[in-house]
TIDOFI-386378 format. One line per 3 residues: number of its first residue (from 0); their letters; for each residue x, y, z of C-alpha. Coordinates in Angstrom, 3 decimals. Layout:
N
NUM> a> X,Y,Z | ... .
# end
This chain:
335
0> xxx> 26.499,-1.414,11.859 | 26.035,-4.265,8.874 | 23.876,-3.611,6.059 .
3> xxx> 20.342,-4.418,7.138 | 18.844,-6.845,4.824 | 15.484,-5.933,3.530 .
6> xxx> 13.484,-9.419,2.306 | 10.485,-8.153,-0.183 | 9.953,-6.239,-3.178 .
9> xxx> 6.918,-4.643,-2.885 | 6.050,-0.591,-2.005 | 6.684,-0.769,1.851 .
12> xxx> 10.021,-2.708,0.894 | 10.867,0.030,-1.231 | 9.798,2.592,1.075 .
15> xxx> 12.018,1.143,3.716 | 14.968,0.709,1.414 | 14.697,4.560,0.685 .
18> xxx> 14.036,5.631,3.794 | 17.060,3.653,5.531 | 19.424,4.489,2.710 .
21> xxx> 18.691,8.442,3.590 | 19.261,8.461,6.905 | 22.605,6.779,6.241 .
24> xxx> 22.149,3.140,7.179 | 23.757,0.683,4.368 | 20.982,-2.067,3.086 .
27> xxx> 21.195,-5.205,1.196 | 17.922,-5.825,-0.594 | 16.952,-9.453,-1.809 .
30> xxx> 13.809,-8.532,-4.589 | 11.641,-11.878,-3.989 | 9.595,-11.520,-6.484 .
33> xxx> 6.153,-13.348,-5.339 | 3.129,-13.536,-7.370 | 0.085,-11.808,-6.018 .
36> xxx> 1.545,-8.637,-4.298 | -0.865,-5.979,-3.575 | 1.499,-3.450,-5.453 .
39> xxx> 0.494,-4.927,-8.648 | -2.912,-3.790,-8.222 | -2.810,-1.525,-6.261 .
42> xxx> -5.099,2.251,-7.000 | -2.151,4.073,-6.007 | -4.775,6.632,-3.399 .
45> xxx> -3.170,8.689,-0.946 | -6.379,9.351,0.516 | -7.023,10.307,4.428 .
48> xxx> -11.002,10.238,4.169 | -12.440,6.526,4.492 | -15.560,7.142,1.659 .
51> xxx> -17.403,3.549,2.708 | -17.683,4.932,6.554 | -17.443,8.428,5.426 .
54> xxx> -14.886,8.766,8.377 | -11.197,9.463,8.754 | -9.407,6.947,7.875 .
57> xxx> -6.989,5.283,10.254 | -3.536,6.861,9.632 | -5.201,9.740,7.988 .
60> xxx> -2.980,12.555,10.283 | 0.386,10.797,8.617 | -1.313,12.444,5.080 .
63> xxx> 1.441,15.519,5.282 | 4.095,13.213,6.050 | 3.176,10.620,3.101 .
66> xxx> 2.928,13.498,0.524 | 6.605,14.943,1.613 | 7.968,11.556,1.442 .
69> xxx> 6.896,10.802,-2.150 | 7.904,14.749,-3.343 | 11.109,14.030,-1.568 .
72> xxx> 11.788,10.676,-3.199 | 10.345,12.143,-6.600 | 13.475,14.570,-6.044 .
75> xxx> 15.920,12.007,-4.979 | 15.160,9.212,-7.971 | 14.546,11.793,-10.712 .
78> xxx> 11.459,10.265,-11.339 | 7.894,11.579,-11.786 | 5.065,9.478,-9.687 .
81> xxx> 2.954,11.297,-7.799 | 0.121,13.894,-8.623 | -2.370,15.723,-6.651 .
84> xxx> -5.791,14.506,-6.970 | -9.408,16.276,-7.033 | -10.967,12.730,-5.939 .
87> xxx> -14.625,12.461,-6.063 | -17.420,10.353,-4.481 | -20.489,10.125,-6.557 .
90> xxx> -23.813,10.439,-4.116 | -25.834,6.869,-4.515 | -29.092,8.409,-3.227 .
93> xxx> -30.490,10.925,-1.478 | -29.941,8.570,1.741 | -26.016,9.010,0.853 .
96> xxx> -25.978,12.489,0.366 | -28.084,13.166,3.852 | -25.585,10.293,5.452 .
99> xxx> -22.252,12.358,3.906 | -24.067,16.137,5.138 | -23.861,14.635,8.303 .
102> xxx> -20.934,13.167,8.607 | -19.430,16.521,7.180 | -20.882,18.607,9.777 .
105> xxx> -19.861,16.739,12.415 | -16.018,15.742,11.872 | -15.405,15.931,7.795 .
108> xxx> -15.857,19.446,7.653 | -11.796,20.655,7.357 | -11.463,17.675,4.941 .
111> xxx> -14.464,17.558,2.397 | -16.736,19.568,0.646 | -20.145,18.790,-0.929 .
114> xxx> -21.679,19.276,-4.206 | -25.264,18.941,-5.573 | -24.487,14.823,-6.685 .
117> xxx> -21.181,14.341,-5.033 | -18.461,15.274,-1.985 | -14.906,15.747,-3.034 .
120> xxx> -12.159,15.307,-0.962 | -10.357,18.538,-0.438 | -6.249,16.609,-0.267 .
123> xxx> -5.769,13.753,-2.095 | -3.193,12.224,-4.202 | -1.896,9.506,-6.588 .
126> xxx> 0.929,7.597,-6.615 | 2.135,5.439,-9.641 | 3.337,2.840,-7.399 .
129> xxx> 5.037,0.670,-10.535 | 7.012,4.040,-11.258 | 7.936,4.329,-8.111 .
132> xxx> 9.703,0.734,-7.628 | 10.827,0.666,-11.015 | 12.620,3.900,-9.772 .
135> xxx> 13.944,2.708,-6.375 | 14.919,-0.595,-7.675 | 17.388,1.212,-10.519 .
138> xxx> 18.693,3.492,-7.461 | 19.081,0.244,-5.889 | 20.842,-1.652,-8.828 .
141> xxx> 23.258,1.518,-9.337 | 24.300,1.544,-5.870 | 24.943,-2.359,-5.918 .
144> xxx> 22.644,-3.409,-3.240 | 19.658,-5.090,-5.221 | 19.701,-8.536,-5.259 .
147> xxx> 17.233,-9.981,-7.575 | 16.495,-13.741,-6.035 | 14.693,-15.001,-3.537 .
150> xxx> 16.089,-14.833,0.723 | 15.369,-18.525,2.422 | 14.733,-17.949,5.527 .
153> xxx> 17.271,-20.381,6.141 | 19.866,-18.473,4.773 | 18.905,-15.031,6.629 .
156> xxx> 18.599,-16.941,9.790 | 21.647,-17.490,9.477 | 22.304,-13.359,9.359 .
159> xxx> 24.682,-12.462,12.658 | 22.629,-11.783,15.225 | 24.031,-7.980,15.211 .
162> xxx> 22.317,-7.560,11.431 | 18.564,-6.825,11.086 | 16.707,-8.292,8.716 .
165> xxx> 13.268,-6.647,7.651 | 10.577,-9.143,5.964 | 7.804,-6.804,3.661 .
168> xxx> 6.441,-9.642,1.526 | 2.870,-9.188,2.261 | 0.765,-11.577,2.227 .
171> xxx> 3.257,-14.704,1.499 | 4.369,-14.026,5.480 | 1.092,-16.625,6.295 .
174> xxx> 3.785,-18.866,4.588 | 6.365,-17.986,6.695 | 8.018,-20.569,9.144 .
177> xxx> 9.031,-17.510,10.858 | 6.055,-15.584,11.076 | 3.418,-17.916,10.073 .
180> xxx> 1.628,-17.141,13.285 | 0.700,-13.760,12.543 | -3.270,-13.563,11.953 .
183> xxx> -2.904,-12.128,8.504 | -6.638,-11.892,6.168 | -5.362,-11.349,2.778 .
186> xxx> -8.049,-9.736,0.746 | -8.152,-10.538,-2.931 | -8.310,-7.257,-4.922 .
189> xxx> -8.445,-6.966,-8.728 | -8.063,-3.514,-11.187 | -8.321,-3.502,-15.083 .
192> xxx> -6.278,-0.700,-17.192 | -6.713,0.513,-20.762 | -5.712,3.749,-22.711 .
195> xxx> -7.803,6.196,-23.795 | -7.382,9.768,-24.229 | -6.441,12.107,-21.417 .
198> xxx> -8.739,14.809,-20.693 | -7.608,18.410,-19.408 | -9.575,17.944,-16.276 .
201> xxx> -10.420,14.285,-15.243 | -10.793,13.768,-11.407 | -10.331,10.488,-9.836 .
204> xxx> -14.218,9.024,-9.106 | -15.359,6.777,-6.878 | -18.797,5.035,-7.259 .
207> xxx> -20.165,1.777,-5.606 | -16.685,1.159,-4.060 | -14.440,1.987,-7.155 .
210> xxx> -12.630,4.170,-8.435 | -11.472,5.363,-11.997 | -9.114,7.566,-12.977 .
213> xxx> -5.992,8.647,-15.084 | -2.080,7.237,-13.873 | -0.257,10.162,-12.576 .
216> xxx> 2.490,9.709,-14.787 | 1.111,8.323,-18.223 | -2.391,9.989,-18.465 .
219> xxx> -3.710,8.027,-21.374 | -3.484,4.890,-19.147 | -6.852,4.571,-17.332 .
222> xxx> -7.559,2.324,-14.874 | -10.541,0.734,-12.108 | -10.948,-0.842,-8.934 .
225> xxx> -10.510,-2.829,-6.868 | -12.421,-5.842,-6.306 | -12.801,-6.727,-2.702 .
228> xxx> -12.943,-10.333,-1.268 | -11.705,-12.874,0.812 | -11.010,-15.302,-1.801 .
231> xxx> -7.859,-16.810,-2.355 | -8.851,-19.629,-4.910 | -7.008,-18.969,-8.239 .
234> xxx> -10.432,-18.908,-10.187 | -11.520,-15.937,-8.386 | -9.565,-13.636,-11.252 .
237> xxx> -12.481,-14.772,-13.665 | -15.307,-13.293,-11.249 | -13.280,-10.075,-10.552 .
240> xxx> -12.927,-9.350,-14.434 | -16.269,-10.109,-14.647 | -17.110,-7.653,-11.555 .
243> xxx> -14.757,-4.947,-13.223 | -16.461,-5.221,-16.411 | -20.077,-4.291,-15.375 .
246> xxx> -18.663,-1.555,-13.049 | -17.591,0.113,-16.107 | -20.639,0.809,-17.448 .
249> xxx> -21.587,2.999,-14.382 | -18.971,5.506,-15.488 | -19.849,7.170,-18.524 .
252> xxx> -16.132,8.880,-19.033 | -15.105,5.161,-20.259 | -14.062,4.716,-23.274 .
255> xxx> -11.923,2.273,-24.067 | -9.881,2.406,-26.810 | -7.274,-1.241,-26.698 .
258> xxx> -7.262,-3.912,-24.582 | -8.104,-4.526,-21.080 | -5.246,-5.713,-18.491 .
261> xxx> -6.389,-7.285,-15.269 | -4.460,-7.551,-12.283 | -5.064,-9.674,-9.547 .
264> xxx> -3.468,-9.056,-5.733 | -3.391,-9.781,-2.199 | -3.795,-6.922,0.644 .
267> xxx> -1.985,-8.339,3.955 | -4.567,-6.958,6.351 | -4.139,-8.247,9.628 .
270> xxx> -7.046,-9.640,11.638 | -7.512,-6.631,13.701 | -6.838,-4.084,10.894 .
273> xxx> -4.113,-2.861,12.215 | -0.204,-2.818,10.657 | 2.010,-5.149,12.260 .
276> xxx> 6.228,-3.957,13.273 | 8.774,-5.265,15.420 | 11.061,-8.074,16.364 .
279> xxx> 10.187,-11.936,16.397 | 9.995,-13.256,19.955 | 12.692,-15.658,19.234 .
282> xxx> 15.053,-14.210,16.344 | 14.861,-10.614,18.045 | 16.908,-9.549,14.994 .
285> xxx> 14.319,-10.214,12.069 | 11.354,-7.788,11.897 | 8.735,-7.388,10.329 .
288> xxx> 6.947,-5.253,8.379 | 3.353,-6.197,7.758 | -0.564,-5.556,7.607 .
291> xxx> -0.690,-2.727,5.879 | -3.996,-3.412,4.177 | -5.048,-1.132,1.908 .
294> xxx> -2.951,1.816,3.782 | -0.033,1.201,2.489 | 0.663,4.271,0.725 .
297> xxx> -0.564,6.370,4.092 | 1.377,4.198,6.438 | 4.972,2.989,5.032 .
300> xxx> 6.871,6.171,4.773 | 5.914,6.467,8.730 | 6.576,3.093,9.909 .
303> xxx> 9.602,3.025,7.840 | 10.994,5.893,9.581 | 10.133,4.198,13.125 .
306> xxx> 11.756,0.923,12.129 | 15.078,3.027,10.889 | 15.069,4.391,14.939 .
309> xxx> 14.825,1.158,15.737 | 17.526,0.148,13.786 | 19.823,2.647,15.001 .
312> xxx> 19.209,2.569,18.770 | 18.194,-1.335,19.319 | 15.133,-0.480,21.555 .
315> xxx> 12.186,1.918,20.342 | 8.711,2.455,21.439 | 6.328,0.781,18.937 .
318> xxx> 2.592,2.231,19.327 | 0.580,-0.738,20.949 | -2.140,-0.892,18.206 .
321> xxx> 1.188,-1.729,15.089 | 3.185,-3.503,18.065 | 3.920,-7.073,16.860 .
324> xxx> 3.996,-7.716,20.631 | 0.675,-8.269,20.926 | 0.499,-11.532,18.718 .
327> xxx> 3.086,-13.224,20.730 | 1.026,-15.263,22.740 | 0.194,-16.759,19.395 .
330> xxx> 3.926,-17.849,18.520 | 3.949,-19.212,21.887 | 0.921,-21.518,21.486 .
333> xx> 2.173,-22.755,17.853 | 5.790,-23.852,19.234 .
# end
């Protein structure tokens, strides 16, 4: 079988790249390095419990299978990234804490537990998603597979029809000539980071929709987030600092001690909330590898592992609700 060319240089493209290269099938990867990726600000929460809905989230039963990928690629890279979590939700009002009481007792109880202000999530994690790709992209380099420019989809079209090629690039896919008709919402999402002094114990809090916290690996770098809109002008990055700012001052553990770094991204949710896999209608060897939201972290190592099967043996069942089959009526009307 040829290499399979992976097009993206984001988490799930790294995922994928890992994931292929362990089960033994050869990859080229082209890094295309596009501005706004949702890996640059991205929390880095392995988190199964949805704390807005105070639900499970979706994907939350691939938790186990998330956490062993990330231990197992901490083992194979030689690189620390991930760290187990006591993750926190600070009660709003009493309304909150009778809303979470309930929701615990009727389907949270194996997964949370509750406190006098707050619920705590009894498995969570953090991943230092930079470390991570920094990590996979020297395996990558050493191996001589990593090829740091950007694919045309010209030029992969061009790919025998025998080779797959896998497109991760987020959100820029609503760019795409190839898969322009996917209904991807990109939500905007900033964080801002700063060092301060790690504490012994310092769980990762969320309150009013953020969350602050230590990195995993460098635990005087402290970060918050993320924004959430649906605003892709470029002057949205002044509002979201300005958001992050006065969330701040609702955590009293901040203390800032340099300057503050804001980073701006895109999450490629689709318009159903749902991740997107499979082949293009047309161009049955190009797939792609899309709408993972805000899940990314829960989802990849999963879907990367299905789209290896279907690598191998040509013809795999896709679960309807990630099936890219269900958009193709949408192609069909744009040709």
């Amino acid at each position: 079988m040829l290499p399979v060319r992976i097009v993206g240089n984001g988490l799930a493209a790294h995922v994928l790249a890992q994931t292929f290269l362990a089960q033994n099938i050869d990859v080229e990867f082209f890094a295309s390095n596009l501005p706004g990726a949702a890996s640059q600000a991205a929390w880095g929460l392995l988190n199964p419990v949805h704390l807005k809905t105070r639900t499970l989230t979706y994907g939350a039963n691939q938790f186990d299978q998330a956490l062993q990928f990330y231990r197992w690629a901490e083992q194979l890279l030689g690189q620390t990234f991930l760290k187990e979590v006591r993750l926190r939700h600070c009660f709003r009002d009493e309304q909150d804490a009778k809303f979470w009481l309930q929701a615990w007792q009727e389907n949270l109880h194996g997964h949370v537990t509750l406190e006098h202000e707050y619920v705590e999530v009894i498995r969570a994690a953090s991943v230092s998603i930079p470390t991570f790709i920094s990590a996979s992209t020297n395996a990558l380099q050493k191996a001589g597979v990593f090829y740091n420019r950007l694919a045309g989809e010209s030029e992969m079209l061009e790919s025998p029809k025998c080779q797959w090629v896998v497109w991760a690039q987020g959100h820029w896919a609503t760019q795409s000539h190839l898969f322009g008709w996917i209904p991807l919402r990109p939500s905007a999402g900033a964080q801002v980071e700063w060092e301060q002094k790690s504490s012994d114990f310092q769980p990762l809090v969320q309150h009013r929709g953020f969350f602050f916290g230590q990195d995993p690996v460098n635990t005087q770098i402290h970060r918050l987030g993320s924004t959430y809109s649906w605003s892709m002008e470029p002057a949205y990055i002044a509002e979201a600092e300005a958001e992050l700012r006065q969330a701040m001052v609702n955590f009293p553990d901040v203390q800032v001690e340099g300057n503050l770094h804001f980073r701006l991204g895109y999450r490629p949710a689709s318009g159903d909330r749902k991740p997107i896999l499979g082949p293009h209608p047309i161009f049955s060897n190009h797939l792609l590898f899309n709408g993972l939201g805000s899940k990314g972290l829960l989802l990849a190592p999963g879907m990367a592992k299905l789209l290896a099967a279907i690598c191998l043996h040509s013809s795999y069942e896709i679960p309807p609700e990630m099936d890219i089959r269900r958009f193709y009526k949408r192609c069909k009307s744009m040709r």
